[in-house]
N, C-alpha and C positions, 0 to 999 in steps of 0.2 A: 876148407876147414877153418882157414883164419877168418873167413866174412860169418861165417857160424859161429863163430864165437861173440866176433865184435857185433854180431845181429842181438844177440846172448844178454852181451851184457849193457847196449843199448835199452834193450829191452828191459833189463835189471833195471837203469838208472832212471829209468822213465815211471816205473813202479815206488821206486825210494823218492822218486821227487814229488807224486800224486800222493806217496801215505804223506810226507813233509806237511804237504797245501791243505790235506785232511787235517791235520794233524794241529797247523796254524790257525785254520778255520775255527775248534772244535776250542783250541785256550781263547781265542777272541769269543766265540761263545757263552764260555764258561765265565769270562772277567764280566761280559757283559752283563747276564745275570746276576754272579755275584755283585755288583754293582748295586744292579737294581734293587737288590734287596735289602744292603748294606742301608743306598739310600730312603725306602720304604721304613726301615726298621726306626733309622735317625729321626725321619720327622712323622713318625707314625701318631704321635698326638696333632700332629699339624694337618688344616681344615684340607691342605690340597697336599697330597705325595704324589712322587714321580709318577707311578702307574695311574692313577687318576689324572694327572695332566694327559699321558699319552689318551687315556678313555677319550680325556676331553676333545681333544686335535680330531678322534678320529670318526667320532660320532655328531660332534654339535654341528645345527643348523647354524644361519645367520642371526637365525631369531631367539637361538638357547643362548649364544654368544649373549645379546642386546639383555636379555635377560639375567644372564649370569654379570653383565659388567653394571648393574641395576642394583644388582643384591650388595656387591662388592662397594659401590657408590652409597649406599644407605648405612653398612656397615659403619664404613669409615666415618661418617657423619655424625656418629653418636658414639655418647664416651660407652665405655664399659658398663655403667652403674648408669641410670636413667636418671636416678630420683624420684622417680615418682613410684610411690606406694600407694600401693592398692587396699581399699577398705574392707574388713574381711566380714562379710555377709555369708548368711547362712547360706551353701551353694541349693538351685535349684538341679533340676535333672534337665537333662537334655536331649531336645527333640526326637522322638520317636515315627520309625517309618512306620504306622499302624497296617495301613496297605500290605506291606509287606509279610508283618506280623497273620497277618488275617487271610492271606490264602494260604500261610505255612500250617493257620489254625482248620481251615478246608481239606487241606491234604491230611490234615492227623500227623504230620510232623511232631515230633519231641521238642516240646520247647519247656525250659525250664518254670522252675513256679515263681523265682524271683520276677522273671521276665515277664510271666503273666501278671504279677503283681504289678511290675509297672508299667506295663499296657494300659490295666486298669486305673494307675492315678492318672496318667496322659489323658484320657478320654475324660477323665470327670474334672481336669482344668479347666479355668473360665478364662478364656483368647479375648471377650468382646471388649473389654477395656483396653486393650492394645492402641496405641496411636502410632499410624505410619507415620516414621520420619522425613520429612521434609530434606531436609539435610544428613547423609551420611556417607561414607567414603569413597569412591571410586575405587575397582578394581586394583588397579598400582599403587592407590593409597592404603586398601585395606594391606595387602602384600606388606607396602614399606613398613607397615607401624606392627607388623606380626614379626615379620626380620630382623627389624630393630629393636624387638623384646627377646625375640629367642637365641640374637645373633646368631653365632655359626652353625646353631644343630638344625636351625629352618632351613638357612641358606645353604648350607652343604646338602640338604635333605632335596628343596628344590632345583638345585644346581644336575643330583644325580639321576632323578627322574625327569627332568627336563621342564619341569612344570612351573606355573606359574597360578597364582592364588586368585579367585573371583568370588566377591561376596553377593548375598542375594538380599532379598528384602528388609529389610532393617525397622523396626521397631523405638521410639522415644521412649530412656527409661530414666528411673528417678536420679537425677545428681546425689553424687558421695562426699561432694565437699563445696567451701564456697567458691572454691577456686576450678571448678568446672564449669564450663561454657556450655558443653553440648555432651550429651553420653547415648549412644543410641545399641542393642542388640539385634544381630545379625548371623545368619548362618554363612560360609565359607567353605570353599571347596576347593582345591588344586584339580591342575586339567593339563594333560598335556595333548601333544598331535596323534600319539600313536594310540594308546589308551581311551582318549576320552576324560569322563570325571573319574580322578581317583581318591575322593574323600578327603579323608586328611593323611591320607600315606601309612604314617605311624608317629605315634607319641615320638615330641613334644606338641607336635600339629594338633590342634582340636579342630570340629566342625561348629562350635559357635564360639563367641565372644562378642565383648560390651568391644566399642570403639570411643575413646572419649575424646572432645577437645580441648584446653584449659584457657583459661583467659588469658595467660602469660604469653598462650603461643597459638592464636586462633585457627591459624593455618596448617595447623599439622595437628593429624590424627593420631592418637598411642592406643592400645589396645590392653584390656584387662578381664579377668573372667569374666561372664557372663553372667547378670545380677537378676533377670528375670525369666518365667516361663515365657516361651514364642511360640508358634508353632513350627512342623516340621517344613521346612520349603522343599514344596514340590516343583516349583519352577525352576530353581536352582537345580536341582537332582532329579531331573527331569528323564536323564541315562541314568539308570543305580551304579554305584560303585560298590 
């Protein structure tokens, strides 16, 4: 009768010890999240929060890494305020996939009438005065001089999709001032491994812009709207996004 008992309440104390470990488990839990969140909340204007560090850790390659410590390097290299202001030109339109537009016109697809309207100006632009540029950015330059106009809403933008920016055929267009060296338009695309081309993501990203040089600083590329018609690059976006 008495090992029945002591089986009893062995068995009691073996259950209050398992709810305890539950029990300890479940506030370690619970601080942890609160935590998280507490932290998340604090630096919720700031470009990197905890839980996006963890993303980071648990998904980047070596090469989103090399990429991401690229955006961070270019960042830091340039103040806040550039200086350089942009001349304000009547903006043109940009680049249209007609292709595209023209089997959705095959299928009887709903396309709106602004659209058709500007299908219609695209096709009656004159391209032949165009002059290929000789000179204009490399891929890592087109990149650095768009990251270092948009700072952190490109660079967190690229950072999140793992992408990294590649420009296509670029175009000689007229300088805006005497202090430009070299201005050329280009269409751009980000690209990552999984995906492929994904356009420009989402605003602030666009798919074309001017790349200028300035005499002050021949070496380095900056980037500003786009001042002329180009055509649409098909080699660039060769995958639709």
């Amino acid at each position: 009768m008495k090992s029945l008992l002591q089986n009893a309440e062995k068995t009691t104390r073996k259950k209050t010890s398992v709810r305890k470990i539950f029990k300890v488990i479940g506030i370690l839990f619970l601080i942890l999240i609160l935590g998280l969140g507490i932290a998340q909340y604090i630096y919720r204007n700031e470009k990197e929060t905890p839980l996006y560090k963890i993303q980071q850790y648990l998904t980047y390659s070596k090469e989103d890494w090399e990429n991401y410590e690229n955006n961070k390097r270019i960042l830091a290299s340039f103040p806040a305020e550039s200086g350089i202001i942009d001349v304000a030109n009547p903006a043109p339109e940009s680049p249209i996939d007609t292709l595209m537009w023209e089997n959705a016109i095959k299928n009887k697809d709903y396309i709106p009438d602004e659209v058709l309207a500007e299908i219609k100006r695209y096709k009656a632009r004159d391209f032949s005065k165009l002059i290929l540029a000789e000179n204009q950015p490399s891929n890592e330059e087109a990149q650095n001089a768009i990251v270092s106009h948009y700072k952190n809403e490109v660079s967190k933008l690229l950072d999140e999709y793992k992408a990294h920016i590649q420009i296509g055929t670029a175009y000689n267009a007229p300088l805006q001032s005497r202090d430009e060296l070299v201005r050329v338009t280009a269409m751009v695309s980000a690209f990552n491994k999984e995906r492929g081309n994904l356009g420009n993501i989402q605003m602030p990203l666009n798919v074309i812009y001017d790349f200028v040089q300035y005499k002050s600083e021949p070496d380095v590329w900056y980037v500003s709207d786009f001042s002329q018609n180009i055509p649409y690059d098909y080699k660039l976006n060769k995958d639709p996004w």
